[in-house]
MARKOLTI-686816 format. One record per residue (C-alpha): residue number from 1; residue in one letter; x, z, y. Coordinates in Angstrom, 2 decimals. Example, Ala and Ser with C-alpha at 12.3 -4.5 7.8 and 13.67 -1.06 7.14 Angstrom:
MARKOLTI-686816
<roke><lumba>1</lumba><lumdren>a</lumdren><u>12.30</u><w>7.80</w><v>-4.50</v></roke>
<roke><lumba>2</lumba><lumdren>s</lumdren><u>13.67</u><w>7.14</w><v>-1.06</v></roke>
//
This chain:
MARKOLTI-686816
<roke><lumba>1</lumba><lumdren>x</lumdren><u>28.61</u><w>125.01</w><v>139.49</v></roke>
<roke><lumba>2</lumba><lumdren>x</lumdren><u>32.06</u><w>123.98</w><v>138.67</v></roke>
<roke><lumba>3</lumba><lumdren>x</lumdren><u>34.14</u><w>126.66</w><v>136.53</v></roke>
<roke><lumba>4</lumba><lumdren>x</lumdren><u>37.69</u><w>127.78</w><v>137.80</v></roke>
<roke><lumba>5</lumba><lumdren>x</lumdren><u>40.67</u><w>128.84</w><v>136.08</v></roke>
<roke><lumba>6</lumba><lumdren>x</lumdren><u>43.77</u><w>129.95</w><v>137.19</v></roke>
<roke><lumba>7</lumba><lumdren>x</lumdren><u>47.20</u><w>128.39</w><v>135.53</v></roke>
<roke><lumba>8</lumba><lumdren>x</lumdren><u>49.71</u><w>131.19</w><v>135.73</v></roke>
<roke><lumba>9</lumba><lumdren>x</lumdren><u>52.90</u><w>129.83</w><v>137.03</v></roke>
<roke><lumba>10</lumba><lumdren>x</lumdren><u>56.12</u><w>131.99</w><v>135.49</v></roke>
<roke><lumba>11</lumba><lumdren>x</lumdren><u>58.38</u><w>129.76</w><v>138.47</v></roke>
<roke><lumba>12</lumba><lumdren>x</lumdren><u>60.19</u><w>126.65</w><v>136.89</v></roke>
<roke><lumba>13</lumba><lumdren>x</lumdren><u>58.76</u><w>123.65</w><v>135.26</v></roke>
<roke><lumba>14</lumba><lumdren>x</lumdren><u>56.12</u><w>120.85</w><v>136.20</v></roke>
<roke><lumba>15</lumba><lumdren>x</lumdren><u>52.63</u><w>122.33</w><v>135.61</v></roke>
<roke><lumba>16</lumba><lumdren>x</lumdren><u>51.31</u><w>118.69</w><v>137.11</v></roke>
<roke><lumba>17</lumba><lumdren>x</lumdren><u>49.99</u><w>117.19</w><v>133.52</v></roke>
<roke><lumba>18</lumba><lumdren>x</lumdren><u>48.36</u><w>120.38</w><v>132.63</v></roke>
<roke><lumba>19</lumba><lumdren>x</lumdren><u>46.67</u><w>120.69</w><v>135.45</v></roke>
<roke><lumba>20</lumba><lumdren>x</lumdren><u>45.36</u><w>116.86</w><v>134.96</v></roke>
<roke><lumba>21</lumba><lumdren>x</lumdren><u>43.63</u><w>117.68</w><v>131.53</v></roke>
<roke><lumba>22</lumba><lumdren>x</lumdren><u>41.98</u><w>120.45</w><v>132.72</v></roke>
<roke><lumba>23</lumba><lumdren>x</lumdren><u>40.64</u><w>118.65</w><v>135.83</v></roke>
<roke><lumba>24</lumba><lumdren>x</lumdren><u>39.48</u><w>115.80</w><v>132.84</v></roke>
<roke><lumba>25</lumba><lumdren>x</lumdren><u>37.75</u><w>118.89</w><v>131.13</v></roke>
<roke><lumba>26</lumba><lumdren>x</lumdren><u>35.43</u><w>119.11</w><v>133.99</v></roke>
<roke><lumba>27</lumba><lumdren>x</lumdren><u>37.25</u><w>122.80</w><v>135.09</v></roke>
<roke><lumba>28</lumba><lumdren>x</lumdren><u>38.66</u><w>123.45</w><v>138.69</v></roke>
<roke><lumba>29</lumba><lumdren>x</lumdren><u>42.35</u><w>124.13</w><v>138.80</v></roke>
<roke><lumba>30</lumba><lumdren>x</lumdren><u>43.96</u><w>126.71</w><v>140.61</v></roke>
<roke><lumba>31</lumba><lumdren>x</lumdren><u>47.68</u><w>127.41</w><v>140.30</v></roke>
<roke><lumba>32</lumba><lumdren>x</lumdren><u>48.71</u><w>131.04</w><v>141.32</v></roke>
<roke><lumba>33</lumba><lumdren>x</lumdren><u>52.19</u><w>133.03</w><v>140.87</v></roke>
<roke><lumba>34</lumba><lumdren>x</lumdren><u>51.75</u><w>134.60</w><v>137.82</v></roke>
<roke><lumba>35</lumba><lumdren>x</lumdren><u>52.08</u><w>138.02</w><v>138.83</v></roke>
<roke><lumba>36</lumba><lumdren>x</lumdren><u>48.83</u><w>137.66</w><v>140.67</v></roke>
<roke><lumba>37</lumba><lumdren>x</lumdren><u>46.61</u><w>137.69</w><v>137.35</v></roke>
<roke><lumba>38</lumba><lumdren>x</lumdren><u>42.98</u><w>136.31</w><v>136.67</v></roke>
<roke><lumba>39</lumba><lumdren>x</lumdren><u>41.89</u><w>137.41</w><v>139.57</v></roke>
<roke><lumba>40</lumba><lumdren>x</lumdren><u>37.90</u><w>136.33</w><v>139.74</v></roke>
<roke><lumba>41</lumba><lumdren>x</lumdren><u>38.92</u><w>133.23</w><v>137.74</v></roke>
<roke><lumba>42</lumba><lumdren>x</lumdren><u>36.58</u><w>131.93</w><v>135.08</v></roke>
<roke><lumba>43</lumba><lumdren>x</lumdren><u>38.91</u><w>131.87</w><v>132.64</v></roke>
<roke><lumba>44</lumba><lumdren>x</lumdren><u>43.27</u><w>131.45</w><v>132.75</v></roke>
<roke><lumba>45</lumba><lumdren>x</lumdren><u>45.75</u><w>129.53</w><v>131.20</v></roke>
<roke><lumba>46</lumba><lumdren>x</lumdren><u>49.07</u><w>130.41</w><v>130.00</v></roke>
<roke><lumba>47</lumba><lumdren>x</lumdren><u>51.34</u><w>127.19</w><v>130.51</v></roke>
<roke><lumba>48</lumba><lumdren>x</lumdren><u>54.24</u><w>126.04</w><v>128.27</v></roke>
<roke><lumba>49</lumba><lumdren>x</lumdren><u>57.16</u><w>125.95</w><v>130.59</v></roke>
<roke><lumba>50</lumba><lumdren>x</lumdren><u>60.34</u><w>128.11</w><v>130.60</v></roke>
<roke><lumba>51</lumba><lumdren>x</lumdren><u>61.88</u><w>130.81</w><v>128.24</v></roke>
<roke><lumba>52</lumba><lumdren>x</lumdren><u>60.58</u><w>133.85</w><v>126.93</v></roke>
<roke><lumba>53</lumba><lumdren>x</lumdren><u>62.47</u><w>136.88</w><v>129.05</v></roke>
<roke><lumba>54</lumba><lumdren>x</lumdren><u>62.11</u><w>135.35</w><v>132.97</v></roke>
<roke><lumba>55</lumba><lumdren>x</lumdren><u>58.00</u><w>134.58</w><v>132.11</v></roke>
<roke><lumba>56</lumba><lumdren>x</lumdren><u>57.63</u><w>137.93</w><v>130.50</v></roke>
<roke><lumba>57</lumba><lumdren>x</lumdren><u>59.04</u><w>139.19</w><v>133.68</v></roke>
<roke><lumba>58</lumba><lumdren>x</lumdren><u>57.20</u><w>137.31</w><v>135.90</v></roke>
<roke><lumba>59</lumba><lumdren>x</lumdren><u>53.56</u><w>137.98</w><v>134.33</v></roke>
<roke><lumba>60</lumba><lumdren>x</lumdren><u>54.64</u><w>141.71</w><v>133.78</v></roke>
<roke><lumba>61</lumba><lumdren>x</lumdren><u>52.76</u><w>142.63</w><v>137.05</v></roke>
<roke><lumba>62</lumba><lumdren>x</lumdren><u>49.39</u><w>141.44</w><v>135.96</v></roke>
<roke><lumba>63</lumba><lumdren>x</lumdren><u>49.92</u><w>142.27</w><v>132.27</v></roke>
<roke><lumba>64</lumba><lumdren>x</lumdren><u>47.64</u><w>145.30</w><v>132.23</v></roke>
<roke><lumba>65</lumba><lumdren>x</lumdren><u>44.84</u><w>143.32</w><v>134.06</v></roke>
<roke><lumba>66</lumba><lumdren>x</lumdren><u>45.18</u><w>140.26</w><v>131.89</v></roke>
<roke><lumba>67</lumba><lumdren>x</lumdren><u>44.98</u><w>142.71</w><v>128.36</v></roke>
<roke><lumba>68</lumba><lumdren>x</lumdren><u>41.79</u><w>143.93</w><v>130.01</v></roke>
<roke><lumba>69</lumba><lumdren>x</lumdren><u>40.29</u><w>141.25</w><v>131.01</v></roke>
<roke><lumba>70</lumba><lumdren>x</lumdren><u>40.86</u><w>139.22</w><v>127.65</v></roke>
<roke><lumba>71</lumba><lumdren>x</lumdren><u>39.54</u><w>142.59</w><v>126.05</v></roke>
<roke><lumba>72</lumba><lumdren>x</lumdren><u>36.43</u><w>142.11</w><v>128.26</v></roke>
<roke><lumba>73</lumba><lumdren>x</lumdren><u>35.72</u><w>138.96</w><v>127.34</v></roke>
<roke><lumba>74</lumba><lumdren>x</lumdren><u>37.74</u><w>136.30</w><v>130.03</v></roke>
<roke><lumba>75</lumba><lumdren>x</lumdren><u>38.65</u><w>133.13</w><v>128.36</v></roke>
<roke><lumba>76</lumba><lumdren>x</lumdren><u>41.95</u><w>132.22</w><v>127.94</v></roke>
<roke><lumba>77</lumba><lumdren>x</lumdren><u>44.31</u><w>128.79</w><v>126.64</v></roke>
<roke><lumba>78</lumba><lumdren>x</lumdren><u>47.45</u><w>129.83</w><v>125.76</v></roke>
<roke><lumba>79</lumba><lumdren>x</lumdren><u>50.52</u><w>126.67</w><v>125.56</v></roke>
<roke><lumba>80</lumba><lumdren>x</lumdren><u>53.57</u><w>126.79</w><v>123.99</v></roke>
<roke><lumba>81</lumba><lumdren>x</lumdren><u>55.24</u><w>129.80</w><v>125.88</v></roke>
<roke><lumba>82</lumba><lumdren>x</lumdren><u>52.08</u><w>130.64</w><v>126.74</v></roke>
<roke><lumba>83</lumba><lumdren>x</lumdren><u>50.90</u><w>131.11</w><v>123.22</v></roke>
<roke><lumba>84</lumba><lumdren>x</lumdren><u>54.41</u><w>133.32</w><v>122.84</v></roke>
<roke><lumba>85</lumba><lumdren>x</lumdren><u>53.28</u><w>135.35</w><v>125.47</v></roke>
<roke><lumba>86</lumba><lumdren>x</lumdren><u>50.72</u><w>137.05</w><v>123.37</v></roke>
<roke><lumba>87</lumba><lumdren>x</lumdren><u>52.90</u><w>137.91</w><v>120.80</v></roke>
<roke><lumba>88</lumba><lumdren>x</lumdren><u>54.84</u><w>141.52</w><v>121.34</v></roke>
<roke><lumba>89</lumba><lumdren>x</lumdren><u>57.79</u><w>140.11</w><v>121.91</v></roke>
<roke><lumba>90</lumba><lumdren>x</lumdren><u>60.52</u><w>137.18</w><v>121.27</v></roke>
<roke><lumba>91</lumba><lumdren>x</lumdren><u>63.79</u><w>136.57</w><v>119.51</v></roke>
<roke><lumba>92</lumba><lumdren>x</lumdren><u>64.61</u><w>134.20</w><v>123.02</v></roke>
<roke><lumba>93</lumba><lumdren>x</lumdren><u>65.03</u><w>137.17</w><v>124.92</v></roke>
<roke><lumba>94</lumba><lumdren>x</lumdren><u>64.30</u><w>140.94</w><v>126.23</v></roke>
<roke><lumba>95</lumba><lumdren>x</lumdren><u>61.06</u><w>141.96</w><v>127.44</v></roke>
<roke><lumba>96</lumba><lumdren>x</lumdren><u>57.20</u><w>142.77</w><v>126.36</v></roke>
<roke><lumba>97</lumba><lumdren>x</lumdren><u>55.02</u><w>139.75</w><v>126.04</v></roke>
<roke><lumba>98</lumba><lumdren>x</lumdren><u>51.00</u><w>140.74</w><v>126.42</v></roke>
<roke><lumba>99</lumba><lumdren>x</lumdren><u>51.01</u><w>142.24</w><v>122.93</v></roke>
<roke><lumba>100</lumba><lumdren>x</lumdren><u>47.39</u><w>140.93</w><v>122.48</v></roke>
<roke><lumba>101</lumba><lumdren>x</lumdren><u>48.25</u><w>139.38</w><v>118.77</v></roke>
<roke><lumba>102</lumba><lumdren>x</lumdren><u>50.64</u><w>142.20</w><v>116.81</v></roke>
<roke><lumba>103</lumba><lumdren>x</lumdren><u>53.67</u><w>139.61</w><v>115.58</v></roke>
<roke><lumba>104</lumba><lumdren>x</lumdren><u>56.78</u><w>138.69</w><v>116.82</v></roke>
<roke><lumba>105</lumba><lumdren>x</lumdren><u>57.59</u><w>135.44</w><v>117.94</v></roke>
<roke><lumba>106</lumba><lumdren>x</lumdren><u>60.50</u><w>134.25</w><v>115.98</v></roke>
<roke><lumba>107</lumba><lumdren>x</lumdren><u>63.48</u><w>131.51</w><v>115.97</v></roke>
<roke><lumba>108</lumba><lumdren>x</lumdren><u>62.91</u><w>128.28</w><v>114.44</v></roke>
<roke><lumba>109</lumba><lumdren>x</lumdren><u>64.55</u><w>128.09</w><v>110.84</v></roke>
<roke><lumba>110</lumba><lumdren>x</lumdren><u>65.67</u><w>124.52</w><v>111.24</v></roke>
<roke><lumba>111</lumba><lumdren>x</lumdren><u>69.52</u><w>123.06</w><v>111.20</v></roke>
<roke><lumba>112</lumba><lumdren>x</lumdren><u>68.06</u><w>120.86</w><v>114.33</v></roke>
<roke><lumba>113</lumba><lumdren>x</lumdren><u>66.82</u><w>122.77</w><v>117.23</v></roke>
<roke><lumba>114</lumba><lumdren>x</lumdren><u>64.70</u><w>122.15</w><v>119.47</v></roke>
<roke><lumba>115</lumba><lumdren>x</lumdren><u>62.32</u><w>120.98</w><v>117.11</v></roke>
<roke><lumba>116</lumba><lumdren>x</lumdren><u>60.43</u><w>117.97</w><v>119.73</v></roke>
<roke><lumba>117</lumba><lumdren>x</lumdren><u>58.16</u><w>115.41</w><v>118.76</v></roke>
<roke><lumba>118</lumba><lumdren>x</lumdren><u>54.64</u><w>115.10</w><v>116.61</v></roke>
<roke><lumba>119</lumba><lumdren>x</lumdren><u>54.13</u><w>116.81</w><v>113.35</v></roke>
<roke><lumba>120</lumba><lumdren>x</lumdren><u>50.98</u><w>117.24</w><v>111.23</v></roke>
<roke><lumba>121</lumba><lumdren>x</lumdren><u>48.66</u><w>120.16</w><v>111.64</v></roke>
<roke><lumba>122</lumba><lumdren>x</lumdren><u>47.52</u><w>121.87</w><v>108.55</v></roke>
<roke><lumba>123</lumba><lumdren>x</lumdren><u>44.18</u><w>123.13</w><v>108.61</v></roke>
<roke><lumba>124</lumba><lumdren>x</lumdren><u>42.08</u><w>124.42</w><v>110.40</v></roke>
<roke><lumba>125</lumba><lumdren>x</lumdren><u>39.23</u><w>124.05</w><v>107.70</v></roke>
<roke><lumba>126</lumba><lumdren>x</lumdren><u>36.41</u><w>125.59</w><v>109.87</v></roke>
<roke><lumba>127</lumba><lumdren>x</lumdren><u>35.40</u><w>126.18</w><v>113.00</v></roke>
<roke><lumba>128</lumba><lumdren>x</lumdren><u>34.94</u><w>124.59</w><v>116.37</v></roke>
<roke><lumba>129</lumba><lumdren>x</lumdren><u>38.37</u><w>123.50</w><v>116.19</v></roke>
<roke><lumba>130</lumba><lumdren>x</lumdren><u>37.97</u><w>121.60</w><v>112.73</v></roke>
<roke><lumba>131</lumba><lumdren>x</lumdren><u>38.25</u><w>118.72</w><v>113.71</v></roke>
<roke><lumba>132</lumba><lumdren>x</lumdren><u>42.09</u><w>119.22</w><v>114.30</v></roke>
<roke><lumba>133</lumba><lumdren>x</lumdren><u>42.78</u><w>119.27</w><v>110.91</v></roke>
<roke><lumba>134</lumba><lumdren>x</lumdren><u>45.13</u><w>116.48</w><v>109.30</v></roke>
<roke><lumba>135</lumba><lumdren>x</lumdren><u>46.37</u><w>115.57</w><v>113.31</v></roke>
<roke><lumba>136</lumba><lumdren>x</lumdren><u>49.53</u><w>114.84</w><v>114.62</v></roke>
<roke><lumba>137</lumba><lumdren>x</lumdren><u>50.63</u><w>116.88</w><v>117.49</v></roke>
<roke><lumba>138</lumba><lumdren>x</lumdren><u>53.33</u><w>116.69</w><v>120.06</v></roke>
<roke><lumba>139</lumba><lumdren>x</lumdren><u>56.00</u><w>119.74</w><v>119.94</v></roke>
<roke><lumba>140</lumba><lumdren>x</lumdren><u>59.19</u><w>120.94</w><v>122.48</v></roke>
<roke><lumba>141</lumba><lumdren>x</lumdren><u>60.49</u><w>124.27</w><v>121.03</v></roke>
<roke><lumba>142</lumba><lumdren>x</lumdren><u>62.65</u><w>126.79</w><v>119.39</v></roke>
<roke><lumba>143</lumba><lumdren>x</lumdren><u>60.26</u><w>129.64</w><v>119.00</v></roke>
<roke><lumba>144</lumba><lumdren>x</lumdren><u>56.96</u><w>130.45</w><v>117.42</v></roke>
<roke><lumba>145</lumba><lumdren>x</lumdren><u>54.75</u><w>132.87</w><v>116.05</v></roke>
<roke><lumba>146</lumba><lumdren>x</lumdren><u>55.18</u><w>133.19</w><v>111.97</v></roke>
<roke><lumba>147</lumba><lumdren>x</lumdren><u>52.28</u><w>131.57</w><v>110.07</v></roke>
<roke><lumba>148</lumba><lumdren>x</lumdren><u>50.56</u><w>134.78</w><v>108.88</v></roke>
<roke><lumba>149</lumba><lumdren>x</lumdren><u>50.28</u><w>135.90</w><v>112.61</v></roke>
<roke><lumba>150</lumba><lumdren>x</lumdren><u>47.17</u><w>137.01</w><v>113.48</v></roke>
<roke><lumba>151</lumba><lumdren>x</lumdren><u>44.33</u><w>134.94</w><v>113.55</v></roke>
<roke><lumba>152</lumba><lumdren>x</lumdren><u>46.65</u><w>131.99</w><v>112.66</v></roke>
<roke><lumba>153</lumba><lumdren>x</lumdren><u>43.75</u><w>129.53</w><v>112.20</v></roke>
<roke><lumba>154</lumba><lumdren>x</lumdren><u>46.36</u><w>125.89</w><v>111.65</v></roke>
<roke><lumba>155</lumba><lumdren>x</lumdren><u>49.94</u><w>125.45</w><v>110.81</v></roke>
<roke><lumba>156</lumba><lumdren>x</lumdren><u>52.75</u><w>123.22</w><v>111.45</v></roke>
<roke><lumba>157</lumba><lumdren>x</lumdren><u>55.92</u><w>122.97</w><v>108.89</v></roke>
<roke><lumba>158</lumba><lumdren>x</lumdren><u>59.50</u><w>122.53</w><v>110.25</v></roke>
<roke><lumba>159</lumba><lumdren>x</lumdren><u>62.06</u><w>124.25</w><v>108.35</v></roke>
<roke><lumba>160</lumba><lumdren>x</lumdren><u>59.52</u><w>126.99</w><v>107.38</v></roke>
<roke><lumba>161</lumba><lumdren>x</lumdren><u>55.65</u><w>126.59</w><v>108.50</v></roke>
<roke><lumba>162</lumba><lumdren>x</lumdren><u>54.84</u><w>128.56</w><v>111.37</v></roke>
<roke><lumba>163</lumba><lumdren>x</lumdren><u>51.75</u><w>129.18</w><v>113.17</v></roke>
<roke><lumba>164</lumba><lumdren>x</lumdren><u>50.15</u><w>126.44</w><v>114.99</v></roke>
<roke><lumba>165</lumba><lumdren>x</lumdren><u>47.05</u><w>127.18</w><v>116.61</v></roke>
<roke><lumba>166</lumba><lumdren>x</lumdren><u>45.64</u><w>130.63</w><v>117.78</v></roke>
<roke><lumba>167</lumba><lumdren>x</lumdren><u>41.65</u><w>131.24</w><v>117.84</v></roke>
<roke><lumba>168</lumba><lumdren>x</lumdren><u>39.65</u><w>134.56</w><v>118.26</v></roke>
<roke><lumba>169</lumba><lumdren>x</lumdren><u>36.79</u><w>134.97</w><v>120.14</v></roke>
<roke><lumba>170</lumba><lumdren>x</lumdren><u>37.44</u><w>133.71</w><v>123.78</v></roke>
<roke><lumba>171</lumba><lumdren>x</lumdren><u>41.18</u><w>132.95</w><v>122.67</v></roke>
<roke><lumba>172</lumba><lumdren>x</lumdren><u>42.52</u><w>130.00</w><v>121.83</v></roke>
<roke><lumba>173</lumba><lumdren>x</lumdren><u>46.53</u><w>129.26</w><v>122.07</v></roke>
<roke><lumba>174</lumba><lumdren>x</lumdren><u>48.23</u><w>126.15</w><v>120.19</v></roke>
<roke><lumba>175</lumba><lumdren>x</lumdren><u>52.29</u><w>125.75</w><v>120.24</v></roke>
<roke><lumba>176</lumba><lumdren>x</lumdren><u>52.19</u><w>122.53</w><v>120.64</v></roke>
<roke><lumba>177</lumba><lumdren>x</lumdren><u>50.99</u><w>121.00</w><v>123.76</v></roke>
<roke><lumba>178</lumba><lumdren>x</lumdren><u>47.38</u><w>119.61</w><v>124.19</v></roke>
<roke><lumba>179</lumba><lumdren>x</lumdren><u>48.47</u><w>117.66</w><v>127.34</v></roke>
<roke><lumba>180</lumba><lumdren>x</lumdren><u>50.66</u><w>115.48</w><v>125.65</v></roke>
<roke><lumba>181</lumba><lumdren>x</lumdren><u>49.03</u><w>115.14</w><v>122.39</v></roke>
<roke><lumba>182</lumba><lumdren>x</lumdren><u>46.19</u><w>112.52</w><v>122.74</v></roke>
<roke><lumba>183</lumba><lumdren>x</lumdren><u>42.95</u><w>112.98</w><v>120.81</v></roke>
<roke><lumba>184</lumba><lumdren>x</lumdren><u>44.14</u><w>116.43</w><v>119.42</v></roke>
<roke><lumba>185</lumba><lumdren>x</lumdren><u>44.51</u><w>117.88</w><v>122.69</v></roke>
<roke><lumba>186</lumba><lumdren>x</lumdren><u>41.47</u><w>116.84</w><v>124.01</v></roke>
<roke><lumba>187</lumba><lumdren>x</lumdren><u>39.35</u><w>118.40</w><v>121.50</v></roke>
<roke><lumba>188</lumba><lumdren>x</lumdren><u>41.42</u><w>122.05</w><v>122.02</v></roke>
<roke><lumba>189</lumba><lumdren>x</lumdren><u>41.07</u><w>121.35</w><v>126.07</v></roke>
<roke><lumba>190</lumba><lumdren>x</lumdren><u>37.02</u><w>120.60</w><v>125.33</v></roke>
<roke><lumba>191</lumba><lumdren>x</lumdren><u>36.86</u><w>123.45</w><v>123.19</v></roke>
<roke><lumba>192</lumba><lumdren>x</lumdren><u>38.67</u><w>125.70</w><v>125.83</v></roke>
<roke><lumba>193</lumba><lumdren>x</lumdren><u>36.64</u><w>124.45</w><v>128.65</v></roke>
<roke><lumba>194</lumba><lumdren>x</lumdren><u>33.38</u><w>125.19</w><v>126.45</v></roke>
<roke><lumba>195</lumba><lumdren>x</lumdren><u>34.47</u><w>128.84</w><v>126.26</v></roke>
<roke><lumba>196</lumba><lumdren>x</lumdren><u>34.93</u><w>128.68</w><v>129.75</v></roke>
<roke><lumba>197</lumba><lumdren>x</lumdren><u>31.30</u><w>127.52</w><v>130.70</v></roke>
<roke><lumba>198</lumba><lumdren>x</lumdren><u>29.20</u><w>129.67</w><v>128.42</v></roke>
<roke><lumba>199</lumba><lumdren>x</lumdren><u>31.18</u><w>133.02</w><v>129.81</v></roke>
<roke><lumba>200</lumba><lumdren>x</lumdren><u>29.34</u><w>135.10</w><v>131.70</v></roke>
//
């Protein structure tokens, strides 16, 4: 039986390539405000559209449910904002992101902003994401979780490094954008969709 997961949609942006490497994953896509939640989804994704504030305030709804059902197990990609969303909260704006990794997500240190275009990924040196290591990945942003957040597992370096890629348990949330960054992407989108299939 296919797997489903639900894209969260915070109300701007074009969620259309996404949606194509998950379909390429095997997964079935299903694109829901993002106020509505999981729901009985078989895992969700966090897409890396829009600023911090208005998508804080959009998921806000379904926050409580989401923290839960990660807590319980329910696997979920975070992407670029998406991956921000976890944090507590953001230097881009007001309001409470899930809170589900205790940093802050901070402003770039940079003289260029945004920072957009591929940069090397340092580490990760274990894991089913290994294989990452040494990669070039494609960035758009201002914002990003510190390096020594949480369960920081790779890191990228412009200005100052800053965390990367995000993996714990059935978590896995990269700043950079798997869609648009060839080989790399596919193996986080594999590795996503593997958590996806052997959850209960």
């Amino acid at each position: 039986m296919t797997r489903r997961v639900r894209l969260l949609d915070y109300g701007v942006g074009n969620l259309h390539s996404l949606t194509k490497a998950l379909l390429r994953e095997g997964l079935e896509v299903e694109t829901t405000a993002a106020a509505e939640g999981p729901g009985d989804a078989d895992g969700v994704v966090l897409p890396g559209v829009g600023a911090f504030a208005p998508a804080a305030k959009a998921l806000a709804p379904a926050k409580g449910e989401l923290r839960d059902r990660i807590a319980e197990g329910l696997p979920l990609l975070g992407v670029c904002l998406g991956m921000q969303l976890l944090a507590r909260d953001s230097d881009e704006g007001p309001g409470a992101g899930l809170g589900v990794v205790d940093a802050r997500c901070e402003t770039l240190e940079h003289e260029r902003l945004p920072h957009i275009g591929w940069n090397t990924l340092e580490g990760p040196k274990q894991g089913s994401l290994a294989d990452l290591a040494g990669r070039h990945v494609y960035y758009v942003h201002s914002y990003a979780l510190p390096a020594d957040a949480p369960d920081t597992i790779a890191t990228s370096t412009y200005g100052t490094r800053f965390s990367a890629v995000i993996q714990r348990d059935n978590l896995i949330a990269t700043q950079f954008h798997p869609e648009k960054s060839s080989e790399a992407g596919r193996i986080v989108l594999a590795a996503f969709a593997q958590l996806v299939e052997a959850a209960p």
